[in-house]
matplotlib code that plots the C-alpha trace (Angstrom):
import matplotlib.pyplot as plt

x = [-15.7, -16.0, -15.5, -16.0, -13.3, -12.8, -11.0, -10.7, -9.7, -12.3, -14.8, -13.4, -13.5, -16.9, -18.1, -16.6, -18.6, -21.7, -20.8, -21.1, -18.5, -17.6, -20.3, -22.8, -21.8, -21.1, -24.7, -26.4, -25.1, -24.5, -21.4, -18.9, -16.7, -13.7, -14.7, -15.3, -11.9, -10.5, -12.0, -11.1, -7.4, -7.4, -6.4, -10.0, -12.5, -16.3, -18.4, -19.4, -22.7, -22.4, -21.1, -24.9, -25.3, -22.5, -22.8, -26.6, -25.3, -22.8, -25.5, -23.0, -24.0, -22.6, -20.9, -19.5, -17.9, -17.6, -16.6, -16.6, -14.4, -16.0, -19.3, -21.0, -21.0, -23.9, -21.8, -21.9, -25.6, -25.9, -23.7, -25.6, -29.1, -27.2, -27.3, -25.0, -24.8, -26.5, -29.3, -29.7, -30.5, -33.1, -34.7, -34.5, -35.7, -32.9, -29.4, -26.1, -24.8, -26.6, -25.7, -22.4, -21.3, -23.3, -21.2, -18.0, -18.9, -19.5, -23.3, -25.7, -29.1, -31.9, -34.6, -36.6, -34.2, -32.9, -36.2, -36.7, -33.2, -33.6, -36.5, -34.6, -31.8, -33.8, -33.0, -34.4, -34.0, -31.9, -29.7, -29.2, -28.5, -25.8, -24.4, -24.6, -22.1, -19.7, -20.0, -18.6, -15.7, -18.6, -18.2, -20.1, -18.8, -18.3, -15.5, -16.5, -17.4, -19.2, -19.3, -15.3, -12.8, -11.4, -7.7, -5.4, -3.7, -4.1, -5.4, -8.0, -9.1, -9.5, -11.5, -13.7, -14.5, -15.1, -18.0, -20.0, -18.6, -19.0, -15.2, -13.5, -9.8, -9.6, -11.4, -9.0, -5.6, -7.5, -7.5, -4.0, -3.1, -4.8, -3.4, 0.2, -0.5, 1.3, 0.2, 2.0, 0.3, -2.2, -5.4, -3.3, -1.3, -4.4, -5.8, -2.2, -2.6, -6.6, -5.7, -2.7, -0.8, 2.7, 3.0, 1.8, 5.6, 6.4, 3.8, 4.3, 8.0, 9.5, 6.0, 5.1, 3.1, 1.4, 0.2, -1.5, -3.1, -4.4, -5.8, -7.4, -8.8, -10.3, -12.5, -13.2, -14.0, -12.0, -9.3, -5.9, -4.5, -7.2, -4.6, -1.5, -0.7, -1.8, 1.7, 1.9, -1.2, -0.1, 3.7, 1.5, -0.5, 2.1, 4.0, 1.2, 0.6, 3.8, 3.1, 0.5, 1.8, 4.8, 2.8, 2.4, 4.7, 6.3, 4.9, 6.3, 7.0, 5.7, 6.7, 4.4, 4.6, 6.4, 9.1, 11.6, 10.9, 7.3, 4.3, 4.3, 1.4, 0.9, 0.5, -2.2, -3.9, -4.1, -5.4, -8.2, -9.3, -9.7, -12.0, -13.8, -14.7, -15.5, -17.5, -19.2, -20.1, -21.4, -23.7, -24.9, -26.2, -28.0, -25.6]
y = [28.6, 24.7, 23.9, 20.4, 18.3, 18.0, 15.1, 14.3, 10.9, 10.2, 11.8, 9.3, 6.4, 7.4, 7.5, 4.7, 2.5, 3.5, 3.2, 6.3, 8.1, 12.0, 13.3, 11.3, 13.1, 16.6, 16.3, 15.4, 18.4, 21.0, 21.1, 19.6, 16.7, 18.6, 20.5, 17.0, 15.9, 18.9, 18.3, 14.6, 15.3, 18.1, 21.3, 23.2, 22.5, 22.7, 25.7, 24.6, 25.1, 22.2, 19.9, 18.2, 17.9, 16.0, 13.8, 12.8, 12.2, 9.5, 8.0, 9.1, 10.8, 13.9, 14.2, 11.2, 11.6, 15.7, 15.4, 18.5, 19.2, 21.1, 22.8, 24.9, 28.3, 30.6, 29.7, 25.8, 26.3, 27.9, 25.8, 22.6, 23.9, 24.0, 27.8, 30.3, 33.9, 35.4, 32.9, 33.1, 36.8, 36.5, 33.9, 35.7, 38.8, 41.0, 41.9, 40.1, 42.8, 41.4, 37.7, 38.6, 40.8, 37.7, 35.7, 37.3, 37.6, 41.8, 41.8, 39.5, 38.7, 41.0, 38.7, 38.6, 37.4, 35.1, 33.3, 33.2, 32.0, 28.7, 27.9, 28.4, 26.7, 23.7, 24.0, 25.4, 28.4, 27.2, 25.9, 28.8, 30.8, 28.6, 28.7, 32.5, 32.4, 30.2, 32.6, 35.3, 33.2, 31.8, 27.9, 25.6, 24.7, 21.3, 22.3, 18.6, 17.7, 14.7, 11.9, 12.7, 9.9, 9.6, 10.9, 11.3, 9.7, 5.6, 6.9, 9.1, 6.6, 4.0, 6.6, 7.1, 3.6, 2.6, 5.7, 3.2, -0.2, -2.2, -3.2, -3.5, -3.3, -7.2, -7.8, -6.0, -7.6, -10.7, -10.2, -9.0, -12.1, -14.5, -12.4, -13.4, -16.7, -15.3, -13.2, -10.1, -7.1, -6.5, -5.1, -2.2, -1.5, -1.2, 1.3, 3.5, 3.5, 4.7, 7.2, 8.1, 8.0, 7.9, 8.1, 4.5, 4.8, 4.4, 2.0, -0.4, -0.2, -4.1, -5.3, -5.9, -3.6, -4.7, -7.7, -5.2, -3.6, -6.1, -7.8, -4.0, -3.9, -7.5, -6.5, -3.8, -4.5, -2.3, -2.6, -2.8, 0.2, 2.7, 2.6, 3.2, 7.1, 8.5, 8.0, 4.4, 3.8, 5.7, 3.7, 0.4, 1.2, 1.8, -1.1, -3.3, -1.5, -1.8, -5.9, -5.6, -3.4, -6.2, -8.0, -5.1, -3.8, -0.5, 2.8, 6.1, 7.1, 10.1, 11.9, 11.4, 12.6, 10.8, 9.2, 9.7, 6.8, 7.8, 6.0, 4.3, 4.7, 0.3, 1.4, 4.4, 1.3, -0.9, 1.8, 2.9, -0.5, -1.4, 1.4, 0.8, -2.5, -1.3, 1.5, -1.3, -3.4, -0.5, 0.5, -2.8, -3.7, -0.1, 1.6]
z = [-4.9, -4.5, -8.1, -9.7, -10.0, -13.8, -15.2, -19.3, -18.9, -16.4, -18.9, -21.8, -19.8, -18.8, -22.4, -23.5, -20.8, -22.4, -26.2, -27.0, -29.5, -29.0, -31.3, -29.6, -26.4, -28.1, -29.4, -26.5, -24.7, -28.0, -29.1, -31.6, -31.6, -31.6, -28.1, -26.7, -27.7, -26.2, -22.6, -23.1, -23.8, -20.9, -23.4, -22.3, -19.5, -19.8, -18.4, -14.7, -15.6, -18.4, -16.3, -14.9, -18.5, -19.3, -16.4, -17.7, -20.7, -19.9, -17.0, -14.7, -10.8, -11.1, -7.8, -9.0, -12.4, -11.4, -7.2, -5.6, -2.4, 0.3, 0.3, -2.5, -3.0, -4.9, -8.4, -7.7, -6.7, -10.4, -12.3, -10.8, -12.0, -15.3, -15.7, -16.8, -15.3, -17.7, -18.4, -14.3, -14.4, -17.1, -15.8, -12.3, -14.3, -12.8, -14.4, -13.6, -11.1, -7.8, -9.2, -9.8, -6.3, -4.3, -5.8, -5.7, -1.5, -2.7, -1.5, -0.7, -2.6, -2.1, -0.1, -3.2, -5.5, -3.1, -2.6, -7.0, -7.1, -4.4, -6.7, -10.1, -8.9, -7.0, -3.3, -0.3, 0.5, 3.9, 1.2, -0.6, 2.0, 3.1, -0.2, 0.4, 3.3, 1.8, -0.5, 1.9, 3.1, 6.1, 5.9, 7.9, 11.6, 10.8, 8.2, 6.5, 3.6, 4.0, 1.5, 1.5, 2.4, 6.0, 5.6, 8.1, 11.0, 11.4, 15.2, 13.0, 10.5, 13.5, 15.4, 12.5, 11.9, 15.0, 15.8, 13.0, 13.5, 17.2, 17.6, 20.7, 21.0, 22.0, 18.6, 16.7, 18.3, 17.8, 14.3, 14.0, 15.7, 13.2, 10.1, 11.8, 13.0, 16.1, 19.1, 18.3, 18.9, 22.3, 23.3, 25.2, 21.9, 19.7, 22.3, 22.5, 18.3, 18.6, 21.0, 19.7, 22.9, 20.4, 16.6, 14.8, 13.3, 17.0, 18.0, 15.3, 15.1, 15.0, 14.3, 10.4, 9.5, 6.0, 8.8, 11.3, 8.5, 6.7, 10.3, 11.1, 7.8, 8.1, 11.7, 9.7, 6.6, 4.9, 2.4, 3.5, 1.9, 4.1, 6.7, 4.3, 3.2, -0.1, -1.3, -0.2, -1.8, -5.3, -5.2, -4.3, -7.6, -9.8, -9.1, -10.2, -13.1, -13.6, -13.6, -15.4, -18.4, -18.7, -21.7, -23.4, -26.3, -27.4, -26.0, -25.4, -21.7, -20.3, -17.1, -14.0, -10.9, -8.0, -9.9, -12.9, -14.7, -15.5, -16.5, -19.8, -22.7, -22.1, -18.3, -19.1, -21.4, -18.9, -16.4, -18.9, -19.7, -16.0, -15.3, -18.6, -17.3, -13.9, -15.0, -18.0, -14.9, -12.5, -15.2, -16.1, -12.3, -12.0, -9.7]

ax = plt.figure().add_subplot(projection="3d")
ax.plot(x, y, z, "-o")
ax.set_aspect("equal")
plt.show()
């Protein structure tokens, strides 16, 4: 199963951008204050199946504020539509059992159910049959799930830019070349890093790299960091929340991931009030 990505905080922050206080949301979608508190402050997760709900409630996308990675199975399909397993089968006028072994990849839909259920659940019925195989371990022969970031390789992230974007290798050096003030890199090595002819550790040794990637990102238009690891890009971060939470006083430290000195209360305040604001302005232009 391709289950949402659930995140309390991102739920709070969420909230917050709209106004709305915990029993405004635990009305909206039927349940108490208290339960809201408890998703926000991660000690219980919402039923998949509430999760659409949620999302409206907030005006949030829901593959947004809930991503999900890969494609959906039969219980995604369900839990979209904003239906339980139970409330499926009656509406479906059938019991849980065939719901239940489709879903566990036991035995697949009678035709007749299958057809109600694309309807009940609002997809085709070439969707839900898709679904269906995922189901049974049968995923799609792309293997992608699109919408996802490119990860990967700097030779992989080039490659996948470039399939969209009209760049040529002489652009790209060019670019490098004005970020440096210097002609330092060549067409030649910009086509051994595409192709991958040697590792970019290899490529770029001598050469600095911060430089190369900010000049690819520029012909690009991309952000700098899109060429730097997930670990570069979470160190990069908490360093300048680190900045940022200077001004602020007291505040109990908390372990985190990725480094013993943890991540302070003043740095999770600054973190939340960024993507208040963010969220406050993505809301107020329609997006």
């Amino acid at each position: 199963m391709s289950a949402r990505q659930f995140s309390g905080l991102r739920l709070r922050v969420a909230r917050r951008a709209v106004g709305q206080r915990m029993q405004d949301l635990g009305a909206s979608v039927g349940v108490g204050k208290g339960t809201v508190a408890d998703w926000e402050n991660s000690k219980s997760v919402p039923p998949p199946e509430r999760l659409p709900a949620i999302a409206e409630a907030v005006g949030r996308n829901v593959d947004v504020l809930f991503p999900r990675l890969g494609p959906p199975d039969l219980a995604d399909l369900r839990a979209d539509a904003g239906h339980s397993q139970t409330q499926a089968a009656n509406a479906l006028d059938t019991s849980r059992l065939p719901l239940s072994n489709a879903e566990l990849g036991k035995r697949r839909l009678a035709a007749d159910i299958a057809e109600r259920a694309a309807v009940l659940y609002g997809v085709t019925l070439e969707e839900l049959e898709a679904a269906q195989d995922v189901s049974f371990g049968i995923l799609p022969s792309s293997g992608v799930a699109t919408g996802q970031p490119v990860l990967g390789t700097v030779g992989e992230k080039l490659r996948a830019l470039l399939r969209t974007r009209p760049v040529s290798d002489e652009d790209l050096a060019a670019a490098i070349n004005r970020k440096a003030q210097a002609a330092i890199v060549t067409p030649a090595l910009i086509e051994a890093l595409r192709t991958e002819e040697q590792p970019a550790e290899e490529i770029l040794a001598g050469l600095p790299v911060e430089t190369v990637y900010e000049g690819l990102a520029e012909a690009l238009d991309v952000p700098p960091f899109h060429f730097q690891t997930g670990e570069q890009v979470e160190q990069d971060l908490l360093a300048r929340l680190r900045f940022l939470a200077q001004g602020r006083e007291g505040g109990v430290t908390v372990n985190a991931r990725g480094g013993g000195a943890g991540i302070s209360d003043e740095m999770l305040a600054v973190v939340t009030d960024l993507l208040v604001r963010e969220l406050g302005k993505g809301d107020a232009s329609g997006q």
